[in-house]
Backbone bond lengths (Angstrom), bond angles and torsions (degrees), N, CA, C in turn:
res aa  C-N    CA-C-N  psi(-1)  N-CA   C-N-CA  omega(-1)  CA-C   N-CA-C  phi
1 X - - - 1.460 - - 1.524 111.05 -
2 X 1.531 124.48 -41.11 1.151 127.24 169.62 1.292 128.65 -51.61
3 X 1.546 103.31 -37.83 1.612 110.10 175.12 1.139 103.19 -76.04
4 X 1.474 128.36 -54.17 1.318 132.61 -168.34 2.230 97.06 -40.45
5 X 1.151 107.82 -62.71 1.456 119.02 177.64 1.443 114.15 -39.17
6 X 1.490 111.23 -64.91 1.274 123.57 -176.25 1.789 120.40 -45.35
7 X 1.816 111.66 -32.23 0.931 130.57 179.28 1.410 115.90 -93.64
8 X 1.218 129.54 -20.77 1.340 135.09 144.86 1.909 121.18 -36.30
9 X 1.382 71.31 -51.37 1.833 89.51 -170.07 1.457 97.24 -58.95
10 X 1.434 100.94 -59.00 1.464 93.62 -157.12 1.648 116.50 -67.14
11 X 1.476 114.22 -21.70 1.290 119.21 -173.64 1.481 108.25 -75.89
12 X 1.504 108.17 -9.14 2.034 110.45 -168.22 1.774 97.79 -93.17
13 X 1.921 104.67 -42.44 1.418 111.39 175.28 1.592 114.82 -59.99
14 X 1.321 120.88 -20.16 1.477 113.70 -152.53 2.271 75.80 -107.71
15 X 0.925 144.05 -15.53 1.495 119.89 151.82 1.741 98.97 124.87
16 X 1.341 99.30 -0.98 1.582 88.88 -172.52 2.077 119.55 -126.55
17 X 1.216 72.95 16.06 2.229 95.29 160.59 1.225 107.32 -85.51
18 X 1.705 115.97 106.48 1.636 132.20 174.43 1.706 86.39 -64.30
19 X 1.465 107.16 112.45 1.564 113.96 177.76 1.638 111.29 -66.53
20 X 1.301 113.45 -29.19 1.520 110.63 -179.04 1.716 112.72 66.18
21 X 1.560 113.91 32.78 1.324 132.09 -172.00 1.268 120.22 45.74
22 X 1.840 120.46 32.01 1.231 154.58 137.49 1.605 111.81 -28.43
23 X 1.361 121.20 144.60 1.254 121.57 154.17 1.597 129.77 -70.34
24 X 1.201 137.35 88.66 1.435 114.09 -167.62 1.776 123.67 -55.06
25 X 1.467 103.07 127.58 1.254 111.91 -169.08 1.819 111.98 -68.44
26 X 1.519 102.68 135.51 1.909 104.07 -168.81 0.986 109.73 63.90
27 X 1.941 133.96 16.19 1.581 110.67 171.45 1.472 133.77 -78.13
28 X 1.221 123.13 6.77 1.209 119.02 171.47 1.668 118.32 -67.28
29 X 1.176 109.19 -3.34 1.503 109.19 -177.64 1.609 98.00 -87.45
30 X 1.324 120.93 -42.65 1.256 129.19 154.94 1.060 135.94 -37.08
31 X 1.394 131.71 -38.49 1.396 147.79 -171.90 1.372 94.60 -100.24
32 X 1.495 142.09 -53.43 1.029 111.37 178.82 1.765 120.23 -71.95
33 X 1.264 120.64 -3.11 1.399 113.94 -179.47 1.846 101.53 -84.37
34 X 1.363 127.51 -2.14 1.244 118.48 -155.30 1.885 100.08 -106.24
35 X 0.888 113.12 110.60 1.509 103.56 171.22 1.390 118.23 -81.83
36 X 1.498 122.16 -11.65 1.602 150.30 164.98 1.335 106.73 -88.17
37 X 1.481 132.31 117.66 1.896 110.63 138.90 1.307 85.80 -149.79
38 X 1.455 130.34 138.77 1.127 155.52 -88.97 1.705 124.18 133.09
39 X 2.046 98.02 116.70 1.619 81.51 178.10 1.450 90.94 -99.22
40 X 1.251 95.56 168.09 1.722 117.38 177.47 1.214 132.39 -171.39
41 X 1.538 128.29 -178.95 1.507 115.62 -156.70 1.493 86.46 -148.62
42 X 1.819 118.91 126.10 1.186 119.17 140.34 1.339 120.31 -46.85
43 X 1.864 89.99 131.53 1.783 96.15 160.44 1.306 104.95 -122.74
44 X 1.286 130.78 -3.19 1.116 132.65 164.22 1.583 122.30 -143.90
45 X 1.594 114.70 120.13 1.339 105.64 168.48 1.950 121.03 -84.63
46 X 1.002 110.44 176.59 1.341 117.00 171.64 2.080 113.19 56.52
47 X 1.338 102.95 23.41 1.682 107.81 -156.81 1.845 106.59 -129.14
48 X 0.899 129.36 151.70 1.196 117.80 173.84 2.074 115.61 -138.61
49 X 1.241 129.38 150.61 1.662 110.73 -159.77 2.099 76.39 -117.55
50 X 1.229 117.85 -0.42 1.654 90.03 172.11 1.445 115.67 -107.34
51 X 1.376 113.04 139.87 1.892 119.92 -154.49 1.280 115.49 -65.73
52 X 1.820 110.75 -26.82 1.085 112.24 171.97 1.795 131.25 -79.01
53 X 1.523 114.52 0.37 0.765 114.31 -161.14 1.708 97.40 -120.12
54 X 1.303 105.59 124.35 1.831 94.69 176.00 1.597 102.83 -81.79
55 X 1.492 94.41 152.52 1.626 116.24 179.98 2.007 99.31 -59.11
56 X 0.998 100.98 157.41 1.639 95.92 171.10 1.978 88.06 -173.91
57 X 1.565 95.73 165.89 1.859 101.33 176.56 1.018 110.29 -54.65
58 X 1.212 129.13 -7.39 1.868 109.64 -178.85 1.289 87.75 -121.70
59 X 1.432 160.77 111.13 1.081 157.45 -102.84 1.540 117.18 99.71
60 X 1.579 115.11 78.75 1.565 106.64 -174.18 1.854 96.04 -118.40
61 X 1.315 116.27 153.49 0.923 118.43 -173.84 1.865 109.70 -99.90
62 X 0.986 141.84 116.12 1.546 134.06 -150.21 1.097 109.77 -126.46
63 X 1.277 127.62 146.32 1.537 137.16 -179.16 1.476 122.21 -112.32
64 X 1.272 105.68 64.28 1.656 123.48 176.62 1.646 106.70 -26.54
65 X 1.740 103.25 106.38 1.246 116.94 -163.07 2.175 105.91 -102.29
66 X 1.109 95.63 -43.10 1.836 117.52 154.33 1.100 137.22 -136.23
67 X 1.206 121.17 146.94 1.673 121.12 -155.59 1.657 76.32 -104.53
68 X 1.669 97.48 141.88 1.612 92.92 163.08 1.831 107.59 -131.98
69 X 1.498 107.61 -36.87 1.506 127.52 159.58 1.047 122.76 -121.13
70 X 1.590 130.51 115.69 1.091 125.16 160.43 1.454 122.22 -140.95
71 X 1.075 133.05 171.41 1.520 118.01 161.63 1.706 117.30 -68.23
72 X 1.139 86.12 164.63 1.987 101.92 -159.17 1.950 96.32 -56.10
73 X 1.698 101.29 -45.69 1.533 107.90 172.91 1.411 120.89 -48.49
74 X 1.177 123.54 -12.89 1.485 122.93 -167.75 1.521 118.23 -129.89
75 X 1.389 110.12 21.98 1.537 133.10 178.44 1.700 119.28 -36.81
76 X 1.666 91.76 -44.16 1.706 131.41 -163.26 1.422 86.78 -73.24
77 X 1.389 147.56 -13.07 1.303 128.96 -144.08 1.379 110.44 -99.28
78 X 1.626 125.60 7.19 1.409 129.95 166.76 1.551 111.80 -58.29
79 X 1.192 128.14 127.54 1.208 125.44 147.15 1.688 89.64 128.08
80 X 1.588 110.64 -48.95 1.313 137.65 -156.79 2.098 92.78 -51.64
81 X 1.499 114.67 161.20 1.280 141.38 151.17 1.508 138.34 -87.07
82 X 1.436 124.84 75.61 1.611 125.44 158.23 0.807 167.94 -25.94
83 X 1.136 154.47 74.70 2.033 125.41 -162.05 1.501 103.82 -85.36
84 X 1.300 104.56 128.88 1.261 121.26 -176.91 1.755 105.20 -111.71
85 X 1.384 121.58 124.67 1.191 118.79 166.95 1.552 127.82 -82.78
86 X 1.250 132.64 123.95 1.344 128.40 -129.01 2.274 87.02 -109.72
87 X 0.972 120.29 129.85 1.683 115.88 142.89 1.299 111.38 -32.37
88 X 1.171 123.15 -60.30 1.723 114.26 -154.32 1.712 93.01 -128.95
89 X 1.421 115.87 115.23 1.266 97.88 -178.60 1.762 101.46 -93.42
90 X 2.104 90.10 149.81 1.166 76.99 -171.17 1.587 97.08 118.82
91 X 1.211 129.53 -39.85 1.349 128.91 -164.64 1.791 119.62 -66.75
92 X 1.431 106.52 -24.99 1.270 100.88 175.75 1.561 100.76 -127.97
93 X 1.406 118.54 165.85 1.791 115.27 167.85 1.168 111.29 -125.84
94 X 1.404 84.69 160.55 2.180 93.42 -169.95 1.343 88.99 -43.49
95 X 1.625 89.08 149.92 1.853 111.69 161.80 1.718 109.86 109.37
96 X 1.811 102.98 -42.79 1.431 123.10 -152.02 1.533 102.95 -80.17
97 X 1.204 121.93 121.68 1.577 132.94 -172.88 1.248 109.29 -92.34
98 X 1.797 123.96 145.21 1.340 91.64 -178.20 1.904 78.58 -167.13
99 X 1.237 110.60 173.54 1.739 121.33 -175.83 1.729 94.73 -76.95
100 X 1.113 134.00 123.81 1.458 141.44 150.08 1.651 116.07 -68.04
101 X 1.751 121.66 129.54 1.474 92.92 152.24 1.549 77.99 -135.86
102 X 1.443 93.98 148.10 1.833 123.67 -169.50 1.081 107.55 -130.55
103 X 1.306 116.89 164.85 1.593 132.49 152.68 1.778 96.75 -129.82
104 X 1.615 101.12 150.09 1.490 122.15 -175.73 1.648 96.88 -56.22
105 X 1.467 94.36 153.93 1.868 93.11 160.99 1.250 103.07 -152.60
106 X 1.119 113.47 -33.76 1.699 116.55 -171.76 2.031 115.96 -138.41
107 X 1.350 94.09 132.77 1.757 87.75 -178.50 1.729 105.43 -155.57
108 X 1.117 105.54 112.72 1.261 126.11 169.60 1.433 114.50 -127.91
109 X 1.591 90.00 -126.69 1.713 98.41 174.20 1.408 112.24 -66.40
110 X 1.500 128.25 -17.10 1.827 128.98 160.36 1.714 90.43 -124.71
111 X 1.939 78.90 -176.77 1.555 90.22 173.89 1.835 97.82 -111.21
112 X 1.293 109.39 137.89 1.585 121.61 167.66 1.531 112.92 -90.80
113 X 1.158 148.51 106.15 1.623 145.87 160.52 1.268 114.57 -113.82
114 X 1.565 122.59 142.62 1.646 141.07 -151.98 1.744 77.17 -120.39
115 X 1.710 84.27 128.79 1.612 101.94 173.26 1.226 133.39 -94.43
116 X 1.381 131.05 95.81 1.149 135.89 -151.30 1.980 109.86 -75.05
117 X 1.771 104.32 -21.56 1.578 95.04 -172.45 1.793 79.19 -171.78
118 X 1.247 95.55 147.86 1.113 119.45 -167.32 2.149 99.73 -120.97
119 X 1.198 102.97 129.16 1.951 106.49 150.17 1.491 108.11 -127.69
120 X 1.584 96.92 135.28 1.361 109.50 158.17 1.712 107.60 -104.68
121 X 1.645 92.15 -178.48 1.675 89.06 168.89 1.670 98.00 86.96
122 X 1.226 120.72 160.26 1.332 146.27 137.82 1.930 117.18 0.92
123 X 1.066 113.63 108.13 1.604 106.13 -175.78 1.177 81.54 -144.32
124 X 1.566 109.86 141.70 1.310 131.09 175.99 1.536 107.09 -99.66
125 X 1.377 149.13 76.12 0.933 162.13 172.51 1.774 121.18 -9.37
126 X 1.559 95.56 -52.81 1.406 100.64 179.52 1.716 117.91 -72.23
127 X 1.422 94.68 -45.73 2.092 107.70 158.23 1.051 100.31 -41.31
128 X 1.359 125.90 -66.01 1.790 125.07 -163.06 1.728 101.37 -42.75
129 X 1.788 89.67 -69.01 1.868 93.56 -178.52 1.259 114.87 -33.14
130 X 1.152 117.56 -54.52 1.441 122.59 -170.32 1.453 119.46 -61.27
131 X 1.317 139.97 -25.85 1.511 145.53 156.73 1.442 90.76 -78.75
132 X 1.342 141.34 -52.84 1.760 120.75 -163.43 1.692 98.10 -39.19
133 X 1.698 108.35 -56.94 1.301 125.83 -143.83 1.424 90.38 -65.90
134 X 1.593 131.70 -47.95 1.610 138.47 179.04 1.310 104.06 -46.18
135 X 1.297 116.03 -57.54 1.585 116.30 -163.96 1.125 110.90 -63.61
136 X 1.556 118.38 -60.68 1.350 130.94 -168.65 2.310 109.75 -57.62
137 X 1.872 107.83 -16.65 1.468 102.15 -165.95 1.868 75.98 -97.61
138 X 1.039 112.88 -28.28 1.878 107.10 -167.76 1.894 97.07 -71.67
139 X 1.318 117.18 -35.38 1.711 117.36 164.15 1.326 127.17 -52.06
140 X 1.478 115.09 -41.59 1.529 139.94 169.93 1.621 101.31 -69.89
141 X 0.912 127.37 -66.18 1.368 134.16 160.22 2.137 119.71 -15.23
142 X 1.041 82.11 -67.93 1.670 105.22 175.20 1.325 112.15 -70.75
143 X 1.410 106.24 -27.08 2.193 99.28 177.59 1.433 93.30 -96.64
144 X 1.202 122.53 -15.25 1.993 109.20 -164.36 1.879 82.20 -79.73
145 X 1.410 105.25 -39.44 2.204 102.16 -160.35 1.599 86.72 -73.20
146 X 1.282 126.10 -49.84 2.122 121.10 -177.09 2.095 96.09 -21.87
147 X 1.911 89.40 -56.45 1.346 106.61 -146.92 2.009 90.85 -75.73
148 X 1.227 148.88 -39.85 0.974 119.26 -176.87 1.298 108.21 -96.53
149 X 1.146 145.36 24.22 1.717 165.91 155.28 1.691 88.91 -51.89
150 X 1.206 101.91 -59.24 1.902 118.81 -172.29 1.335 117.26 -72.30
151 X 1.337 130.38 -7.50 1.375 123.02 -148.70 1.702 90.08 -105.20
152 X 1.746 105.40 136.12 1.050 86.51 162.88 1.614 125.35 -106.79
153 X 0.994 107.78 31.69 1.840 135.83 156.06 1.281 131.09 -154.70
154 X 1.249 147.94 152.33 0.830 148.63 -161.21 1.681 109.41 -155.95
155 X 1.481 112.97 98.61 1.436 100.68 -177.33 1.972 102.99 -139.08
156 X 1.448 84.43 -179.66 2.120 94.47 169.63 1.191 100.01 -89.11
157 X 1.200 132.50 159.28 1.620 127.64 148.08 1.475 109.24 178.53
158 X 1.437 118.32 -174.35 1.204 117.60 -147.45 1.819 97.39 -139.18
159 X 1.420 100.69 132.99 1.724 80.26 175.90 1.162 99.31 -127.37
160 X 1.604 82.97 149.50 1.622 135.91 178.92 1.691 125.50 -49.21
161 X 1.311 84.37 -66.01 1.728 102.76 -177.66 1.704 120.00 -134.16
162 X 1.221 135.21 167.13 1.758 117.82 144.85 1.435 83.51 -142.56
163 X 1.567 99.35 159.12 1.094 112.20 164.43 2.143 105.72 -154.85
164 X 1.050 117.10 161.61 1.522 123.46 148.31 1.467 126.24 -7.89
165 X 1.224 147.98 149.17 1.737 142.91 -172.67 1.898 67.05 -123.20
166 X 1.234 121.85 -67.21 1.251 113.35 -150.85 1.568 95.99 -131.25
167 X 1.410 95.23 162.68 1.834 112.12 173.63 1.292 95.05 -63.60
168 X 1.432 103.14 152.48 1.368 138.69 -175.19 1.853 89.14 -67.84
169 X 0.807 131.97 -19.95 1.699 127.80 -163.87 2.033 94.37 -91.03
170 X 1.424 104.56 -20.50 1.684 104.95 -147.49 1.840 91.17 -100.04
171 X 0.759 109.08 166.73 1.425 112.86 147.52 1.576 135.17 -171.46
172 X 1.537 130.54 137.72 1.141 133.75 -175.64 1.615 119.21 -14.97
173 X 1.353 93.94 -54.05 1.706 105.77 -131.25 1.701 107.98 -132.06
174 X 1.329 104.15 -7.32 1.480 119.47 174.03 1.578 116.37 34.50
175 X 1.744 110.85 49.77 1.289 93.71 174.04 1.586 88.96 -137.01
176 X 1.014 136.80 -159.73 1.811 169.42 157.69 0.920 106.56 -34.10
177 X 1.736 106.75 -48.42 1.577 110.72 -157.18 1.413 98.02 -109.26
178 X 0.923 119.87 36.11 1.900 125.50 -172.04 1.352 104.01 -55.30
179 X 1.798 124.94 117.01 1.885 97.34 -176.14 1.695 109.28 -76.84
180 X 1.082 128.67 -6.34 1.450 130.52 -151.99 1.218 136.20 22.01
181 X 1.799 89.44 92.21 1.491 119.24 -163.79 1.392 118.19 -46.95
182 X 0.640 149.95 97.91 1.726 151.93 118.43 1.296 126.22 -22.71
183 X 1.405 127.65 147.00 1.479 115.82 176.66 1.757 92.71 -153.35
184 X 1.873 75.06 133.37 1.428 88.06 -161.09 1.863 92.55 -113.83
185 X 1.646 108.37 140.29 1.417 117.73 -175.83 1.596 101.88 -85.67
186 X 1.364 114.16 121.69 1.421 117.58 162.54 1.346 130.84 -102.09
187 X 1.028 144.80 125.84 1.652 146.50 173.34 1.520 92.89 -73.76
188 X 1.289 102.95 126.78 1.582 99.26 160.57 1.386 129.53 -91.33
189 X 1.425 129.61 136.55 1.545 122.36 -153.78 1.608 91.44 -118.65
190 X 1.105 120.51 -52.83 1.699 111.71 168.43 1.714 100.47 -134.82
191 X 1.699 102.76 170.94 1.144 120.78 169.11 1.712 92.23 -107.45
192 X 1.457 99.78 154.95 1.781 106.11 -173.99 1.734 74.93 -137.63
193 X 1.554 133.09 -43.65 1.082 104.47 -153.53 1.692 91.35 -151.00
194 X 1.733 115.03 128.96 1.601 99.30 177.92 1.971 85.37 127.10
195 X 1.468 115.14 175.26 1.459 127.96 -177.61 1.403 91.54 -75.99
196 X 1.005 129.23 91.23 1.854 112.71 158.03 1.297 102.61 -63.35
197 X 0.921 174.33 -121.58 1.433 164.71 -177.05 1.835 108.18 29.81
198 X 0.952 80.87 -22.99 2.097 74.87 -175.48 1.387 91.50 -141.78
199 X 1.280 134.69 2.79 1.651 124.77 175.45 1.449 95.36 -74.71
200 X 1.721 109.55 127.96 1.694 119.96 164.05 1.756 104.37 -43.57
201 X 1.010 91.63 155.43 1.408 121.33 154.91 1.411 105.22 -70.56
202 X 1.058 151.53 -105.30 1.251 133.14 161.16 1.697 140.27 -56.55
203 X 1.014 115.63 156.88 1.667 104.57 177.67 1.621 100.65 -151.93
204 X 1.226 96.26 147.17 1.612 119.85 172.87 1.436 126.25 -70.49
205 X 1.357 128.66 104.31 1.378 120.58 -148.73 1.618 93.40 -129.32
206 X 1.751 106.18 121.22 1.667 111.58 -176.74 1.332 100.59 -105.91
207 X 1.379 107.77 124.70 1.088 123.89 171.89 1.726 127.70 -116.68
208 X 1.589 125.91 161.65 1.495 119.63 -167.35 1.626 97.38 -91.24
209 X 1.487 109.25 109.02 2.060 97.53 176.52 1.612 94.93 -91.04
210 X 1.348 125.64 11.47 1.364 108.38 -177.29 1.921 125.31 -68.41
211 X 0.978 148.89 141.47 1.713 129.18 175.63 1.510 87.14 -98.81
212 X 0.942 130.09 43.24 2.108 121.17 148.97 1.418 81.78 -64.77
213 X 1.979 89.29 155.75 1.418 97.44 174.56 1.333 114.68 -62.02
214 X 1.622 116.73 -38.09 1.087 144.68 -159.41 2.460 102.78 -43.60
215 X 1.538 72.62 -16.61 1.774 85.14 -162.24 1.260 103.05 -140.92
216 X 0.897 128.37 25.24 1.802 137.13 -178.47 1.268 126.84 -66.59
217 X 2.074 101.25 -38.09 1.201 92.73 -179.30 2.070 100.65 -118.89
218 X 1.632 100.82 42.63 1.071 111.94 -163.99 1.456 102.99 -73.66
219 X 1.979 145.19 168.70 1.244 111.93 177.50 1.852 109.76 -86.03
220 X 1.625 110.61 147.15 1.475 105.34 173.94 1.518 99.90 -100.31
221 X 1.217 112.25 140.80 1.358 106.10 155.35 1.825 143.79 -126.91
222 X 1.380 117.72 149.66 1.529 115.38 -162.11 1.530 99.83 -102.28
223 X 1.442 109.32 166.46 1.395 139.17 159.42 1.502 103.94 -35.01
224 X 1.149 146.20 119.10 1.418 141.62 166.45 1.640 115.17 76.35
225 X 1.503 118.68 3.31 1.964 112.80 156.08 1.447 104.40 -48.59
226 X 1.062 106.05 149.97 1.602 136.15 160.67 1.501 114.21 -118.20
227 X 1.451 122.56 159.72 1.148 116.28 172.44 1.384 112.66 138.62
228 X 1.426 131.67 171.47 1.368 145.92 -138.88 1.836 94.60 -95.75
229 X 1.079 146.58 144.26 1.153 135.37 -155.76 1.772 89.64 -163.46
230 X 1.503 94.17 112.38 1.755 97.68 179.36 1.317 85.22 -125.87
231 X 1.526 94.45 120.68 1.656 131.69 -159.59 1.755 105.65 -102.86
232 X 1.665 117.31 107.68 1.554 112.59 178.11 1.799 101.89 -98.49
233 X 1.507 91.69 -163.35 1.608 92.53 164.29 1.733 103.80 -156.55
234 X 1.612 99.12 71.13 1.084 124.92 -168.68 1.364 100.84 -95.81
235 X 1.543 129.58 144.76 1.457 116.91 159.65 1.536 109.44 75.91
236 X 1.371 113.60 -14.75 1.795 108.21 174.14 1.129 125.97 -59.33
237 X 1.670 117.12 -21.64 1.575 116.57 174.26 1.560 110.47 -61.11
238 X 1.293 115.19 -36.53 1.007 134.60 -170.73 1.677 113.30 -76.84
239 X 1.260 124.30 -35.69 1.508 135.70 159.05 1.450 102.78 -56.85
240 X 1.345 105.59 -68.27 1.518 107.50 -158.21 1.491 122.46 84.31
241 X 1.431 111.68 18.22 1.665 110.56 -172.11 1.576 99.57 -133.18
242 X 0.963 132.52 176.42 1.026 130.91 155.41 1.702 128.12 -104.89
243 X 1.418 112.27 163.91 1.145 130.99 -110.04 1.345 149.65 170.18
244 X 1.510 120.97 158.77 1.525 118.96 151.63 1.325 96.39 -135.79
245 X 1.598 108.00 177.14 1.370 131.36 165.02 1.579 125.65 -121.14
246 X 1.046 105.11 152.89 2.038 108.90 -178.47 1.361 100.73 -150.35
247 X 1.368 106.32 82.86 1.746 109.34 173.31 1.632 96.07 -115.42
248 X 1.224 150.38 -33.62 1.380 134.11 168.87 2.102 100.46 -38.00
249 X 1.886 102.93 152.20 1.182 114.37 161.89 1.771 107.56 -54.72
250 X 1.505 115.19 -25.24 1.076 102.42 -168.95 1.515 128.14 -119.75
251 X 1.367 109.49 24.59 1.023 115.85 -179.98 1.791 109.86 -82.99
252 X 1.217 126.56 4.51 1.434 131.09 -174.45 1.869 97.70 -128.90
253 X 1.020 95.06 100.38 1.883 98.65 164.16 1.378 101.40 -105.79
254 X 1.468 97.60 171.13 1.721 126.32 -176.00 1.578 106.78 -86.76
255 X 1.751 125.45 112.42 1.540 96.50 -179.39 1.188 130.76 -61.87
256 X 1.747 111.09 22.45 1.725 110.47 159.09 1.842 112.14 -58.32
257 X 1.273 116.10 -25.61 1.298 139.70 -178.76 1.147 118.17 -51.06
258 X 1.494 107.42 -42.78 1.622 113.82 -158.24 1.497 123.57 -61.99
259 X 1.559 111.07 -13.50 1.442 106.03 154.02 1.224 133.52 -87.77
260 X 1.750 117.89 1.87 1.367 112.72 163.04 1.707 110.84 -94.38
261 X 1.145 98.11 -38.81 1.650 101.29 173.89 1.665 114.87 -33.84
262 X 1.510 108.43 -62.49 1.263 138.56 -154.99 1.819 77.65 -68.99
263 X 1.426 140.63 -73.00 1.306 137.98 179.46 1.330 105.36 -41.39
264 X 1.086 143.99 -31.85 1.345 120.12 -174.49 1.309 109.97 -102.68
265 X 1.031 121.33 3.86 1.642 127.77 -171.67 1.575 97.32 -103.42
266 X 1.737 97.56 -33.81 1.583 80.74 171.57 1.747 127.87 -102.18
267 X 1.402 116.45 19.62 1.007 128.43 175.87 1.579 114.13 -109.93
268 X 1.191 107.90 -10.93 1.424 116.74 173.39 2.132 106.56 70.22
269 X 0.813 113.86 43.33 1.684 113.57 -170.85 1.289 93.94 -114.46
């Protein structure tokens, strides 16, 4: 029975188990590796529509019929035509529609994506959504706990002030990617994670105000934010003051948060 199972699995993971509008078993490991999933229909095998890429047998050209995952950039891509690079060329034939999960590879004048797992058969679309949406909040889940695993505080609070580390003429780090530190004053409103017993009342929080990409989706902060603040001590050699830092996207949550925070801080994951 185990083998029988084991071989199930692997034949649903490897893309070619007609699900029969089945749940695929262990796919969330799948869904989060896919930056593509997408139903669609060869219109051409062995062919490719991007210039840089020569046509070859694993090379199908696809007609993205529903978007189900994609990045926010590629919203537009209903209706649109693909080249998808296939595992096994040969695996599907013109006409034959089937669930895509991809990762990007190529984007110019088209988009190119390498197919990591293939469904034929029957897919219930809204089921599908409904594990994308699981997998993808249980992924978010697992980078927010990575990120307070690291913190060496973790509190609510409210800030006070920001201002400049240095004149606009000076800078830290003398390169391109300079974040141009800011330091923003926080009141602390609770400790969630760290000695509250010896955590300041306030603390000094350096942050990247630069928009390089390098720091784009770094956190900024205003006069009067509130919110969940997972505090490192990254980059302090480089300050020279004391301190914390919050340059991850995720070191600043919404205190709508504070009951997942508070769960993962107390489950240790």
């Amino acid at each position: 029975m185990r083998v029988a199972t084991a071989l199930l699995t692997a034949l649903v993971l490897g893309g070619m188990y007609p699900l029969a509008g089945q749940p695929i078993p262990g796919d969330t490991d799948l869904i989060q590796r896919s930056g593509f999933i997408f139903r669609g229909t060869v219109q051409k095998s062995g062919a490719s529509n991007v210039k840089s890429l020569a046509a070859s047998p694993s090379t199908d050209i696809v007609r993205v019929d529903e978007i189900l995952k994609v990045p926010k950039e590629f919203l537009s891509l209903a209706g649109r035509e693909v080249t998808v690079q296939m595992r096994s060329a040969g695996s599907l034939k013109e006409g034959q529609q089937a669930v895509f999960y991809a990762i990007g590879w190529l984007y110019g004048d088209n988009l190119a994506v390498k197919e990591i797992g293939i469904v034929t058969g029957q897919v219930d679309s809204q089921s599908l959504r409904s594990r994308i949406g699981a997998a993808e909040r249980l992924a978010s889940e697992e980078a927010l706990s990575a990120r307070i695993s690291t913190a060496a505080l973790v509190i609510s609070g409210r800030v006070v002030s920001v201002r400049p580390l240095v004149s606009q003429r000076e800078s830290l780090r003398h390169s391109e990617h300079d974040p141009e530190f800011w330091q923003a004053d926080v009141d602390v409103l609770t400790v969630e994670k760290g000695q509250s017993a010896n955590a300041p009342r306030r603390v000094a929080v350096f942050f990247a105000h630069s928009k390089d990409e390098r720091w784009l989706l770094s956190p900024k902060f205003s006069r009067g934010q509130t919110g969940i603040f997972l505090l490192h001590t990254e980059e302090l050699q480089t300050i020279k003051r004391p301190g914390y830092t919050a340059l991850n996207r995720l070191d600043f949550q919404p205190l709508s948060e504070t009951g997942t925070v508070r769960r993962l801080i107390g489950s240790g994951r």
